[in-house]
N, CA, C and O atoms as a GROMACS GRO file, in nm:
protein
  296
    1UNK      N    1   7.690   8.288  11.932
    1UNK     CA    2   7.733   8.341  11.804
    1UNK      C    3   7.700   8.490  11.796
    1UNK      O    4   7.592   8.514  11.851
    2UNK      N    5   7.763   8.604  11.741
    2UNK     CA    6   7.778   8.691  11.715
    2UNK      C    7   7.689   8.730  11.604
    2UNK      O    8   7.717   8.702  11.488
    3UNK      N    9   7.576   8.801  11.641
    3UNK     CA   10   7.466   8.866  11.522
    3UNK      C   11   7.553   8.931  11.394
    3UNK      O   12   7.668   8.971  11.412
    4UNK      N   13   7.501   8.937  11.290
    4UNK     CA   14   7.593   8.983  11.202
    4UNK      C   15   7.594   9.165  11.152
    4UNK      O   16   7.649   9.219  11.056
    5UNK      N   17   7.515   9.218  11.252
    5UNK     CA   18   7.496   9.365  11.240
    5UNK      C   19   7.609   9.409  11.322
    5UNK      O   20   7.658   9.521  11.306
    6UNK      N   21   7.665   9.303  11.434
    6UNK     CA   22   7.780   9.330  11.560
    6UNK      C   23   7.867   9.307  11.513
    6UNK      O   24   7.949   9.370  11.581
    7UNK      N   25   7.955   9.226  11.387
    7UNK     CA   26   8.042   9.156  11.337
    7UNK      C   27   8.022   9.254  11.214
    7UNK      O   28   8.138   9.259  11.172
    8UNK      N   29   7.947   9.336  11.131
    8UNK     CA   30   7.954   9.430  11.089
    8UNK      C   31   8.031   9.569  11.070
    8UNK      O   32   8.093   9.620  10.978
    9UNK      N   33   7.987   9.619  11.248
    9UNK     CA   34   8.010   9.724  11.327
    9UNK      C   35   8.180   9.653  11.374
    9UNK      O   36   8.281   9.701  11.323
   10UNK      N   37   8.182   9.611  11.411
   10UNK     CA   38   8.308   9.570  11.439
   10UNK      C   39   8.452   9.574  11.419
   10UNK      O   40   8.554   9.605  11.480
   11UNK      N   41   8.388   9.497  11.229
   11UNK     CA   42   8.476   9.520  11.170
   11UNK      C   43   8.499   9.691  11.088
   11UNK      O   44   8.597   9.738  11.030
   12UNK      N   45   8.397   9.734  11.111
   12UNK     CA   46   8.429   9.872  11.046
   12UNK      C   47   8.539   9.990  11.144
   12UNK      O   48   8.632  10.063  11.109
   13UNK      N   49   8.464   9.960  11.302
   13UNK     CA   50   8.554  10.047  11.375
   13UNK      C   51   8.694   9.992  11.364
   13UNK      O   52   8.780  10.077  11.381
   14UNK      N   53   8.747   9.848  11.334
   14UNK     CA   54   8.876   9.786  11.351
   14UNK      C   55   8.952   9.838  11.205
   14UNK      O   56   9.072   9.865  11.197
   15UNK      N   57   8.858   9.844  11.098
   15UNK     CA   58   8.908   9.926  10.972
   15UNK      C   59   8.904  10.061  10.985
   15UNK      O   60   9.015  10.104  10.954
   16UNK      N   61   8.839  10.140  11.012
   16UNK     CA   62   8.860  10.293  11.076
   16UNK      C   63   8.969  10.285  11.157
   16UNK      O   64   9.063  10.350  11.110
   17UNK      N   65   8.992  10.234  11.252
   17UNK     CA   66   9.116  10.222  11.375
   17UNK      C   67   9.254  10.206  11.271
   17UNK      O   68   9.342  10.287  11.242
   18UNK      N   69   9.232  10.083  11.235
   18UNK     CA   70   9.367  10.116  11.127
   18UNK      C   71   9.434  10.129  11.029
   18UNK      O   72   9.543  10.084  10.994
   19UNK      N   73   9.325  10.224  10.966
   19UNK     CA   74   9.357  10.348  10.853
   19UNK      C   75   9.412  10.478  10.920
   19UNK      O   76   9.498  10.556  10.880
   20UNK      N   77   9.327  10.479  11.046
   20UNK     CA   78   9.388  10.656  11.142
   20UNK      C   79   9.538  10.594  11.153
   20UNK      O   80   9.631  10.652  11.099
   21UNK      N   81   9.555  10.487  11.217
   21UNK     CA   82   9.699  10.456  11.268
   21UNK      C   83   9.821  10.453  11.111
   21UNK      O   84   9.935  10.497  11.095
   22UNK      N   85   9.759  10.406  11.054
   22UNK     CA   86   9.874  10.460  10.922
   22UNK      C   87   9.855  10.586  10.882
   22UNK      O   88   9.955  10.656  10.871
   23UNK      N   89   9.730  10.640  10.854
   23UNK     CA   90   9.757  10.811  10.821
   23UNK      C   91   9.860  10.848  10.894
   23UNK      O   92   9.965  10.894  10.847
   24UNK      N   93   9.833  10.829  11.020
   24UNK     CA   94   9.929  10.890  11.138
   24UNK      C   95  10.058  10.907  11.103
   24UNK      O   96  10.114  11.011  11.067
   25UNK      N   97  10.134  10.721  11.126
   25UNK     CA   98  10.213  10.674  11.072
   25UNK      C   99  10.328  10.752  10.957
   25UNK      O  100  10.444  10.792  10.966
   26UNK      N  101  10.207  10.745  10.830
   26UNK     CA  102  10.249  10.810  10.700
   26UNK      C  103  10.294  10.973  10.747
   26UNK      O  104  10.406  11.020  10.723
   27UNK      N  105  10.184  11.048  10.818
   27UNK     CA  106  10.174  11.188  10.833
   27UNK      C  107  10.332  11.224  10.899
   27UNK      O  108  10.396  11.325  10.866
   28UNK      N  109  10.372  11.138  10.980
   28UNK     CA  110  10.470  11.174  11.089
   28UNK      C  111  10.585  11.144  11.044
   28UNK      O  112  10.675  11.218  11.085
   29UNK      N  113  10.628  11.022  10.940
   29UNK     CA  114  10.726  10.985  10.893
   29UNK      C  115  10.762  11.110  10.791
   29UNK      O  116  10.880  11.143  10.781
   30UNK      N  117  10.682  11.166  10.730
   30UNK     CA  118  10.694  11.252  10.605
   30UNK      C  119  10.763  11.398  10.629
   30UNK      O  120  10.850  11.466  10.575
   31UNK      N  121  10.661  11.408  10.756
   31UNK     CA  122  10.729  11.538  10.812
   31UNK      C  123  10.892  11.529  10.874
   31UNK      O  124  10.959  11.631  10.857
   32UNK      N  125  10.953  11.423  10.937
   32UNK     CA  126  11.018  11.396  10.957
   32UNK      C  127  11.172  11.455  10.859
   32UNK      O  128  11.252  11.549  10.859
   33UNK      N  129  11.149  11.357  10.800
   33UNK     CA  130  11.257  11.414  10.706
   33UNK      C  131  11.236  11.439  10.532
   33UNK      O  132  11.152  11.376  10.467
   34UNK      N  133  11.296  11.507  10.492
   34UNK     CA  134  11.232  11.507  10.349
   34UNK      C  135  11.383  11.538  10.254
   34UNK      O  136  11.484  11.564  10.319
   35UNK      N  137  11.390  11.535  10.121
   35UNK     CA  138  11.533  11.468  10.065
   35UNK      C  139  11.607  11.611  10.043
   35UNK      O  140  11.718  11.613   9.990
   36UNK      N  141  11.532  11.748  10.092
   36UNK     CA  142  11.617  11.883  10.121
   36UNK      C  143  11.701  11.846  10.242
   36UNK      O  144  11.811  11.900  10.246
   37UNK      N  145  11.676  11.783  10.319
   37UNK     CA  146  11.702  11.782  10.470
   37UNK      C  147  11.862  11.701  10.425
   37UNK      O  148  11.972  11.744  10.461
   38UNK      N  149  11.838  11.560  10.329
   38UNK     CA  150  12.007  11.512  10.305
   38UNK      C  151  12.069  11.581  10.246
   38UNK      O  152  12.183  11.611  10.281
   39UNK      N  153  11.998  11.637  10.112
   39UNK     CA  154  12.102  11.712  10.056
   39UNK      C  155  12.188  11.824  10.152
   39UNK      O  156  12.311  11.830  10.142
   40UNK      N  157  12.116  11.910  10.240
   40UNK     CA  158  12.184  11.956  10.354
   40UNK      C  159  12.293  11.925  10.393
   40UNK      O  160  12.401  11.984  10.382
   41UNK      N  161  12.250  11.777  10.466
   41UNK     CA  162  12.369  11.671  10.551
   41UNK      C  163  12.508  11.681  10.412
   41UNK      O  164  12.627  11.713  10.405
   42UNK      N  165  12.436  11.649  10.350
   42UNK     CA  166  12.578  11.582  10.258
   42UNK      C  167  12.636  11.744  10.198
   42UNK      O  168  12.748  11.736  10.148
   43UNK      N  169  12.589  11.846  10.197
   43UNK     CA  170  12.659  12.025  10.157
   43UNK      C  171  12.754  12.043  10.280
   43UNK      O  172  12.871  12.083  10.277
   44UNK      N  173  12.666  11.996  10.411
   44UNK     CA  174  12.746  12.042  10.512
   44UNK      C  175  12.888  11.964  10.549
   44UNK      O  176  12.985  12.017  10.603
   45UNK      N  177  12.879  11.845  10.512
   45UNK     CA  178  12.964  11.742  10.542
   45UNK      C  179  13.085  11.780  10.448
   45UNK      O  180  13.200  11.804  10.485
   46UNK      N  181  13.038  11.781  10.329
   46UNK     CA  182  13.157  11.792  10.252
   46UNK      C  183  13.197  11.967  10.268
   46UNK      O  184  13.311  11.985  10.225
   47UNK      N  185  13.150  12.061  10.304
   47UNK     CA  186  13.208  12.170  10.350
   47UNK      C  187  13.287  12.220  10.444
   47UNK      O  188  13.343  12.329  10.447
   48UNK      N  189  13.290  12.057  10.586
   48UNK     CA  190  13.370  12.062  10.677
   48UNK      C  191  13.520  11.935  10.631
   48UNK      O  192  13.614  11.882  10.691
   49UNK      N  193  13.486  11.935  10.551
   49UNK     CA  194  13.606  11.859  10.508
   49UNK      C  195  13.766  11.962  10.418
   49UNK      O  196  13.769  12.068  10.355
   50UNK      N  197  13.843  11.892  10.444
   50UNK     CA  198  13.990  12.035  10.427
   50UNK      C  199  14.003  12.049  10.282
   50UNK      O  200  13.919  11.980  10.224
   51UNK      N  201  14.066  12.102  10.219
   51UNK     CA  202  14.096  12.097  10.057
   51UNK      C  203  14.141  11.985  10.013
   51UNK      O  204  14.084  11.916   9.928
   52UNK      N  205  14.288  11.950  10.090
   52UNK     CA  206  14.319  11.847  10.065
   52UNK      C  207  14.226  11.714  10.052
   52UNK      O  208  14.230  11.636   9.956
   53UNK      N  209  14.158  11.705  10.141
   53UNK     CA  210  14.062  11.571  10.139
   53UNK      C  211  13.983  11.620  10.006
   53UNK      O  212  14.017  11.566   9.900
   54UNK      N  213  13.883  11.717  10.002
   54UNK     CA  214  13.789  11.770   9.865
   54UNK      C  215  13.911  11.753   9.719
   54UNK      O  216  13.848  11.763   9.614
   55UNK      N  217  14.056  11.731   9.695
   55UNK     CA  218  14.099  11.745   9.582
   55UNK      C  219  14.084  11.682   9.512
   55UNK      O  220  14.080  11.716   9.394
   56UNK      N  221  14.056  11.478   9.580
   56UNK     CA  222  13.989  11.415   9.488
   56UNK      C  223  13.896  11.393   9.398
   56UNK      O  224  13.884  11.337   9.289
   57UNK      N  225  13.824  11.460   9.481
   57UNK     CA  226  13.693  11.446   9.439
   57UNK      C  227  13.663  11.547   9.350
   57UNK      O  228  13.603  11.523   9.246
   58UNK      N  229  13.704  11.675   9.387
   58UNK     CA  230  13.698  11.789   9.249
   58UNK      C  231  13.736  11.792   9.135
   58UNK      O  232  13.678  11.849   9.042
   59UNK      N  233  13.881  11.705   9.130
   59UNK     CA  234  13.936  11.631   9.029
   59UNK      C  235  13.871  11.572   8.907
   59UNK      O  236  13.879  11.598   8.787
   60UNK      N  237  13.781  11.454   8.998
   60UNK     CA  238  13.755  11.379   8.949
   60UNK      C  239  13.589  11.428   8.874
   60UNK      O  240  13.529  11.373   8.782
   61UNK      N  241  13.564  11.507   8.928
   61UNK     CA  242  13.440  11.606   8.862
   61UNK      C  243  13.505  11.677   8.741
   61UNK      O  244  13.473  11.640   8.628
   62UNK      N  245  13.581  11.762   8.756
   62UNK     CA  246  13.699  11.817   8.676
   62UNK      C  247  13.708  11.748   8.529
   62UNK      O  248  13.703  11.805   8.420
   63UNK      N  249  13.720  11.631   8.551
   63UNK     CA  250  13.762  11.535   8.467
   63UNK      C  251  13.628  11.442   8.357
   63UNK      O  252  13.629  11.397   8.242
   64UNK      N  253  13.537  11.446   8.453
   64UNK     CA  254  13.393  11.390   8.404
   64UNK      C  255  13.317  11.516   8.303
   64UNK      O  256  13.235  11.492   8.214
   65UNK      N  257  13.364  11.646   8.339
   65UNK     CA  258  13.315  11.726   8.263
   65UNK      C  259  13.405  11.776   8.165
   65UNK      O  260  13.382  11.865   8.084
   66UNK      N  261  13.521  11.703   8.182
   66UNK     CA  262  13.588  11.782   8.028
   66UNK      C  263  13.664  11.887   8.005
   66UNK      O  264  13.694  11.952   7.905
   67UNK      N  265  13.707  11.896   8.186
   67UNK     CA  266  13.782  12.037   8.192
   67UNK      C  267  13.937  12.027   8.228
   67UNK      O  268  14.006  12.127   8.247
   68UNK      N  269  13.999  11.861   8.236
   68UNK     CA  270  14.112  11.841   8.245
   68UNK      C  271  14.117  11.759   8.101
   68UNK      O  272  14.062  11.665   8.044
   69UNK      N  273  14.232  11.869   8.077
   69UNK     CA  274  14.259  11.795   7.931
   69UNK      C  275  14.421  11.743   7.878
   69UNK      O  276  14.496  11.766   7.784
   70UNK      N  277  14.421  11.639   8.033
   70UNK     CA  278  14.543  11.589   8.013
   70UNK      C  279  14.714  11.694   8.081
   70UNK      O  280  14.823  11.659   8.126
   71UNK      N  281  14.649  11.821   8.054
   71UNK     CA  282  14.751  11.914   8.155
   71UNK      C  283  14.817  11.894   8.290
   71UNK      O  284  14.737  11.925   8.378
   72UNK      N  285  14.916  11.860   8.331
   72UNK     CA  286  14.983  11.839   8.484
   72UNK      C  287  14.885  11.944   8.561
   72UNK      O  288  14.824  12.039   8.512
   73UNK      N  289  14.889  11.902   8.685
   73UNK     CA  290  14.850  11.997   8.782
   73UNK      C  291  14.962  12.087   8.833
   73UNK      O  292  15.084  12.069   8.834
   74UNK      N  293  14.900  12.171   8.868
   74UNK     CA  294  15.032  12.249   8.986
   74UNK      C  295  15.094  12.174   9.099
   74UNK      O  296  15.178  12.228   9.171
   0.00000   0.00000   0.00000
């Protein structure tokens, strides 16, 4: 049987061990990416896209704010 000063020690280095391994974990995931990094993706994406494809969608912004007021388009 295992003295209980060894089963002590034990369990403390096995709780030290994996708290470092999630700091880690946490530390590395964070740096990774962060929600400037999508907004990026999604500026750049829709900036390589043609007018035509963007007309819907401007439209439809257009329209949510109150700035088509029923007028035909060109």
């Amino acid at each position: 049987m295992i003295p209980a000063q060894t089963a002590v020690v034990i369990f403390a280095l096995l709780a030290l061990g994996c708290g470092a391994a999630l700091a880690t974990i946490l530390f590395r995931q964070q740096r990774q990416t962060g929600i400037y990094d999508g907004i990026e993706n999604f500026r750049r994406h829709i900036d390589a896209l043609s007018p035509e494809a963007r007309r819907n969608v401007v439209s439809k912004q257009t329209q949510m704010r109150g700035g088509d007021r029923g007028e035909p388009r060109p």
